[in-house]
C-alpha positions as CSV (number, residue, x, y, z in Angstrom):
1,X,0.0,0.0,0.0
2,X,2.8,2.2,1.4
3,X,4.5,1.8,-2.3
4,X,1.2,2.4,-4.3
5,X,0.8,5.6,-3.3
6,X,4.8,6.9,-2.7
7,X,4.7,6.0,-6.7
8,X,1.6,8.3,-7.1
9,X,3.1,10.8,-5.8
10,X,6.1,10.6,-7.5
11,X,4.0,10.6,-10.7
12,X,2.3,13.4,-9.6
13,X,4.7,15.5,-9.0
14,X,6.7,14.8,-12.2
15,X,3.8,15.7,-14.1
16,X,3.3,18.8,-12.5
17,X,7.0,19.5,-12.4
18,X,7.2,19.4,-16.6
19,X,3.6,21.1,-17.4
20,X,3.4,23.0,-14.3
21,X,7.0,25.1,-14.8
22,X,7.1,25.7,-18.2
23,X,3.4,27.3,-18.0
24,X,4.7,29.4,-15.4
25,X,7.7,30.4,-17.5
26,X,6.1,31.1,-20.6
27,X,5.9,35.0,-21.5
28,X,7.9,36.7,-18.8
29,X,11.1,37.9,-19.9
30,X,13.9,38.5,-17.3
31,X,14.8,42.2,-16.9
32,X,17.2,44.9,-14.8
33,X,15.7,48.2,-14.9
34,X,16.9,51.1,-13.8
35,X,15.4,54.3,-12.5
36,X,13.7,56.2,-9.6
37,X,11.0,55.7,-7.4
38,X,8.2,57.3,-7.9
39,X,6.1,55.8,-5.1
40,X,5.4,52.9,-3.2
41,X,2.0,51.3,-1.3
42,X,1.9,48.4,0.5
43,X,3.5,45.9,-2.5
44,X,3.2,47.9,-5.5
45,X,6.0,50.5,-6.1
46,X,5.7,52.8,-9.4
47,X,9.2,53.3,-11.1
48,X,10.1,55.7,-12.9
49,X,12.2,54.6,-16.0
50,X,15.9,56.2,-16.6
51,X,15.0,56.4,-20.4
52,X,11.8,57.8,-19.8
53,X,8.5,55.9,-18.9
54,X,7.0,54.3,-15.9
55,X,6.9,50.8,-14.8
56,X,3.9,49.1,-12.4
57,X,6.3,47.0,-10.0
58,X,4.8,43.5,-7.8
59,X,7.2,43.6,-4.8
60,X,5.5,41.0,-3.2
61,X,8.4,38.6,-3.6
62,X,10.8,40.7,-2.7
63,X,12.1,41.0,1.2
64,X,10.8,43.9,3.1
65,X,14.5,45.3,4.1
66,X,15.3,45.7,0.4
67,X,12.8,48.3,-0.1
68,X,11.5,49.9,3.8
69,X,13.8,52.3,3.5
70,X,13.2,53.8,-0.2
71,X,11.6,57.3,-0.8
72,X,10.4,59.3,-3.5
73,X,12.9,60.4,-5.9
74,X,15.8,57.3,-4.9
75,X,17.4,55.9,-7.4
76,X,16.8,51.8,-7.8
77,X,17.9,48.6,-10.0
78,X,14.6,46.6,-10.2
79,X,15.5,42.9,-11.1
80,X,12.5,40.7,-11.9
81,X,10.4,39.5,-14.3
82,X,7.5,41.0,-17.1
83,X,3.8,40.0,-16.7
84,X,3.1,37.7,-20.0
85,X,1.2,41.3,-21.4
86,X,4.4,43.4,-20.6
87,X,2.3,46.0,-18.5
88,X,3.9,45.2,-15.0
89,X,7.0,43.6,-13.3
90,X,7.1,40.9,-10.7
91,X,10.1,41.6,-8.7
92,X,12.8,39.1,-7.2
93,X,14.6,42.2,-6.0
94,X,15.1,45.8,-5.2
95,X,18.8,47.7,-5.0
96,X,18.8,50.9,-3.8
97,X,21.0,52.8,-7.0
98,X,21.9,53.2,-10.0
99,X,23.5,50.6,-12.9
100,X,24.3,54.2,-15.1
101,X,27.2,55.3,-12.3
102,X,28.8,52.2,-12.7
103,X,28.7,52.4,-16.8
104,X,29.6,56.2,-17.3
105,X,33.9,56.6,-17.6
C-alpha cells in the first residue's frame, strides 16, 4: 500500500514538475531596470524609467528590508520578471542605485 501511493506521488509530482513550470515560464522575460522611485503602497512600487516611462512594480516577492527604506525620488535597480502582457514587473529584488554610475567613464 505504502508503495502504491509513494509511486503516485512521485507521478504526480513529475507531471506537474514538466507542465506545471514551463506554464509558469512562458511570457515573462527576465529584466534589470533602472530608474527612480516614484512611489510605493503596501506591494506595488511605481518606477520611474531612466529612459523615460514608468513601470507598475509587484514587490511582493521581494524581502521587506530591500525596499523599507526607499523614498520618493531614490534611485533603484529593479530585477524581476515581465507579466506575459508586458504591462507590470514581478520583482525578485530591489537595489537601492543606479547601474548608469557604474557604466559612465
Amino acid at each position: 500500500m505504502n508503495r502504491v501511493i509513494t509511486a503516485f506521488l512521485a507521478i504526480g509530482t513529475l507531471a506537474f514538475t514538466l507542465v506545471g513550470a514551463p506554464l509558469h515560464a512562458a511570457g515573462q522575460t527576465y529584466v534589470e531596470l533602472d530608474g527612480r522611485v516614484q512611489w510605493i503602497a503596501g506591494q506595488k512600487l511605481m518606477l520611474l524609467l531612466n529612459g523615460g516611462g514608468g513601470v507598475d512594480v509587484d514587490i511582493t516577492q521581494v524581502p521587506l528590508d530591500q525596499y523599507r527604506m526607499l523614498t520618493q525620488g531614490d534611485p533603484v535597480v529593479v530585477v524581476g520578471t515581465t507579466s506575459r502582457d508586458n504591462r507590470r514587473v514581478f520583482a525578485s529584488a530591489v537595489i537601492r542605485g543606479s547601474r548608469s554610475r557604474e557604466q559612465s567613464p
